[in-house]
N, C-alpha and C positions, 0 to 999 in steps of 0.2 A: 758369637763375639770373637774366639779366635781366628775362623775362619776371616773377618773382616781384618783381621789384624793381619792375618799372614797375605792377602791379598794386597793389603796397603803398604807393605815394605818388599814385598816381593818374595819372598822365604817362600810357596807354596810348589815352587817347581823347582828348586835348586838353584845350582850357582847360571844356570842359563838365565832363569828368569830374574834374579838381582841384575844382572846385564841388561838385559831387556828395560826393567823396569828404571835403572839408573840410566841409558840413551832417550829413553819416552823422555820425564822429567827435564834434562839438559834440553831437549828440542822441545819443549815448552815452556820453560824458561825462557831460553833464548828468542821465541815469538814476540815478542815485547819489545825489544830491545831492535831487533831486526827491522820490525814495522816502521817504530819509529826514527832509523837511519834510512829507510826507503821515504817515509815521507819530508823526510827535511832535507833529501837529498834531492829530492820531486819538486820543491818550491824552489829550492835555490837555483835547480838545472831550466827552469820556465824561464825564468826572472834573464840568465844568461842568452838565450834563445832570441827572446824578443828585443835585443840590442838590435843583432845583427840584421 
């Protein structure tokens, strides 16, 4: 049980791995958020396209 504790907050390597573990988390986060500005940026840039 501690073992899964210190792996899930990052604590089992020091302050490297709290870093590590804090940039993983923010770029998964972020995947969400990302995608969905690539896809609405994706229909609206088609939709411009077949005007011209």
């Amino acid at each position: 049980m501690r073992l899964n504790s210190d792996l899930h907050v990052g604590t089992i390597g020091g302050l490297s791995t709290k870093i590590i573990a804090s940039i993983t988390c923010l770029v998964c986060a972020s995947l969400p958020v990302t995608g969905t500005v690539i896809w609405y940026n994706r229909g609206r840039g088609s939709k411009k396209r077949r005007r011209r």
